[in-house]
Backbone as CSV, one residue per row, in Angstrom:
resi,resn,N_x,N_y,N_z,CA_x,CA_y,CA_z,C_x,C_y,C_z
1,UNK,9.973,-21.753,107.526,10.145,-23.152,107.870,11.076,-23.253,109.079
2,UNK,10.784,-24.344,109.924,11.454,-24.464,111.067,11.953,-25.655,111.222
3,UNK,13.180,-25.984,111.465,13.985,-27.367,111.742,13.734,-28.262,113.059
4,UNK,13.184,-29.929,112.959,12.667,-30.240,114.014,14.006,-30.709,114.769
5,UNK,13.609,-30.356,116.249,14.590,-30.690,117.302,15.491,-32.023,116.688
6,UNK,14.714,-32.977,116.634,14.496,-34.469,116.761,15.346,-35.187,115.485
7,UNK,14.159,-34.830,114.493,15.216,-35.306,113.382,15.768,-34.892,112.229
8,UNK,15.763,-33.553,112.525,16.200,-32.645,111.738,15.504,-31.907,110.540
9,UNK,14.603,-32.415,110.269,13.583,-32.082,108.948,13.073,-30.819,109.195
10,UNK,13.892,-29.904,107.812,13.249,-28.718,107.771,11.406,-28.677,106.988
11,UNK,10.557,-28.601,108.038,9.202,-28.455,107.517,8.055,-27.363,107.745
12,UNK,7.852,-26.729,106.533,6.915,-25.773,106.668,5.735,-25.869,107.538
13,UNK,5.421,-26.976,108.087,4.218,-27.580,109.154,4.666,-27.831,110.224
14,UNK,5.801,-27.054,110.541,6.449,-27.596,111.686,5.728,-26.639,112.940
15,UNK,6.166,-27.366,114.174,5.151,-26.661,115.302,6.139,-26.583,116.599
16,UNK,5.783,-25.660,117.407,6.406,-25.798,118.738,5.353,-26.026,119.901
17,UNK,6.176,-26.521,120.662,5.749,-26.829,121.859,6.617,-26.176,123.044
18,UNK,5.755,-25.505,124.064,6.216,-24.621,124.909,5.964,-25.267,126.337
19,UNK,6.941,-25.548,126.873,7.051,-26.754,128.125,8.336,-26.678,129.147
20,UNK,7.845,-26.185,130.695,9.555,-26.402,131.566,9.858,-24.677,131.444
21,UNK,9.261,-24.138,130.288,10.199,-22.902,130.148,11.179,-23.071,128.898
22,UNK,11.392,-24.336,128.370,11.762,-24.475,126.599,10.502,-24.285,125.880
23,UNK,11.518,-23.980,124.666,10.448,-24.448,123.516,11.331,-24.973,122.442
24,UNK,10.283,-26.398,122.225,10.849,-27.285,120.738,10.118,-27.475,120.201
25,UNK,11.246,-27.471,118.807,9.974,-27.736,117.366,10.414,-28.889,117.131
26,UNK,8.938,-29.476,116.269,8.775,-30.551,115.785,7.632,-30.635,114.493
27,UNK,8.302,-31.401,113.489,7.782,-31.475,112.751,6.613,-32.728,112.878
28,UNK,6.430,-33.314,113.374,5.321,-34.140,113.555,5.034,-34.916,115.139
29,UNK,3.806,-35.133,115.353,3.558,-35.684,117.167,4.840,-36.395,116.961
30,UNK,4.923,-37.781,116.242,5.701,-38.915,116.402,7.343,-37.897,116.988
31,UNK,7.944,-37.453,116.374,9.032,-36.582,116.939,8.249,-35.701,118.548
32,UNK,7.779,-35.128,118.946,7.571,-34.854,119.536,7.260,-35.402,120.786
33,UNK,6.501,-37.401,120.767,6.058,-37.961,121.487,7.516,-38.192,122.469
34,UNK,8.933,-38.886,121.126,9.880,-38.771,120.988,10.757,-38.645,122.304
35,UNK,10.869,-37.035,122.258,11.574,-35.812,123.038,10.978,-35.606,124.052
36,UNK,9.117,-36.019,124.623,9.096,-35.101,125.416,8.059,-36.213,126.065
37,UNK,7.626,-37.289,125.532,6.971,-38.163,126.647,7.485,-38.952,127.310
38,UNK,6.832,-39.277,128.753,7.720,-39.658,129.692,7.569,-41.375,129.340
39,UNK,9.022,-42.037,130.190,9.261,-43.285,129.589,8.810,-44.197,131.111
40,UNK,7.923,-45.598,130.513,7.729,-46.276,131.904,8.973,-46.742,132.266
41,UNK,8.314,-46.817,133.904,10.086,-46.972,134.375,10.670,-48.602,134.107
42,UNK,9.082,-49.915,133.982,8.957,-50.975,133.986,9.289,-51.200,132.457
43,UNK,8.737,-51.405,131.804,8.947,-51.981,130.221,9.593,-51.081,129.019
44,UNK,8.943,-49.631,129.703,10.613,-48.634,128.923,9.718,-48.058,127.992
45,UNK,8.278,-48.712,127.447,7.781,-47.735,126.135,7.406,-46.389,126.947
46,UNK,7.139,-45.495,125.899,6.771,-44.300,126.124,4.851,-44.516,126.583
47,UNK,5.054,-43.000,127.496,3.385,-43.188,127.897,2.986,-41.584,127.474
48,UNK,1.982,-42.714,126.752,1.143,-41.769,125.562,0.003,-41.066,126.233
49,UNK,-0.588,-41.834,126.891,-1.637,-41.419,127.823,-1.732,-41.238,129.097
50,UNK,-2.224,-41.123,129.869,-2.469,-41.117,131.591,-1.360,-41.831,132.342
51,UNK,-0.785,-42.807,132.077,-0.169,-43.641,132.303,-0.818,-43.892,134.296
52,UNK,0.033,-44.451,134.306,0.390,-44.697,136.412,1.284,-43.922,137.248
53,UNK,1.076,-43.060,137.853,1.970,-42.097,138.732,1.966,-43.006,140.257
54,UNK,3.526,-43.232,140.447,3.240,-43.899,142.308,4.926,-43.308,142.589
55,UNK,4.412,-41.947,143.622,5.837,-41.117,144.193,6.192,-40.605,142.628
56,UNK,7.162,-40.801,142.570,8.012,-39.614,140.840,8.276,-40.551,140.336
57,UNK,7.382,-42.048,140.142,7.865,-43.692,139.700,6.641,-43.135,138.561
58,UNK,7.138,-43.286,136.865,5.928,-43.499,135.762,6.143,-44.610,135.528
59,UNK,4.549,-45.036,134.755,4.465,-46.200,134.620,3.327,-45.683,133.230
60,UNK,3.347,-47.103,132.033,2.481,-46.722,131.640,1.490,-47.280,131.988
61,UNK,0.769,-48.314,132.514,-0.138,-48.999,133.379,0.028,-49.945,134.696
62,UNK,-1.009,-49.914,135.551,-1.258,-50.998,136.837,-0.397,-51.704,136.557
63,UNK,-0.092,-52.731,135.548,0.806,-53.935,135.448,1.798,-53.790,135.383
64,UNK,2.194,-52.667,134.722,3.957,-52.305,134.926,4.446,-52.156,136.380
65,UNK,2.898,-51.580,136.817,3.275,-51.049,138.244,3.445,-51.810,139.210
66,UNK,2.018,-52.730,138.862,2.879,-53.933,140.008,3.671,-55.085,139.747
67,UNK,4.279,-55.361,138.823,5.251,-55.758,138.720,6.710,-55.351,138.901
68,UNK,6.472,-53.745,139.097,7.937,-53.197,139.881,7.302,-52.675,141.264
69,UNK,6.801,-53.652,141.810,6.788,-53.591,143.049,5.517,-52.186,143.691
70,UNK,4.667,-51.805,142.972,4.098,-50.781,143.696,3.008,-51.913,144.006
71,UNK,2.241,-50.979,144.759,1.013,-51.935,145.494,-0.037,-50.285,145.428
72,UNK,-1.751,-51.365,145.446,-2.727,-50.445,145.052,-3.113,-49.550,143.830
73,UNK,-2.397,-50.145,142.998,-3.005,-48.949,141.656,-3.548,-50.178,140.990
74,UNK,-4.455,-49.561,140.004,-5.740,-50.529,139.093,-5.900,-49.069,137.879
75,UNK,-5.709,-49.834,136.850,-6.149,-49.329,135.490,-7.456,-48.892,135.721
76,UNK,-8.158,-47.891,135.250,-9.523,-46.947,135.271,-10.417,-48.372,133.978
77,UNK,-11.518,-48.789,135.169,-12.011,-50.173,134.068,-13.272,-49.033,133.498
């Protein structure tokens, strides 16, 4: 059994993830999404998916994006 980074729970289902040149365990995605997904820079939730890349600015969608000011990005319709 392995102790998760995150919130401490020692769990026999626990998993690592190898990333950067670390590796952390986690006992479930939700801990993992946690620690290691990136945060929009506009509304602050985490981006789960594809999100919006403009320069080293994340976003999790077009609307975050242009509302902090980027110009030209559109959600994949």
């Amino acid at each position: 059994m392995a102790r998760c980074d995150v919130c401490g729970n020692d769990y026999e289902q626990s998993f690592e993830v190898h990333t950067g040149g670390q590796v952390h365990t986690f006992d479930s995605f939700e801990c993992a999404i946690h620690r290691l997904a990136p945060t929009c820079e506009h509304c602050g939730c985490r981006v789960i998916g594809h999100g919006v890349q403009a320069d080293s600015r994340m976003f999790c969608c077009a609307s975050c994006a242009t509302a902090a000011g980027v110009t030209g990005v559109r959600d994949h319709a």
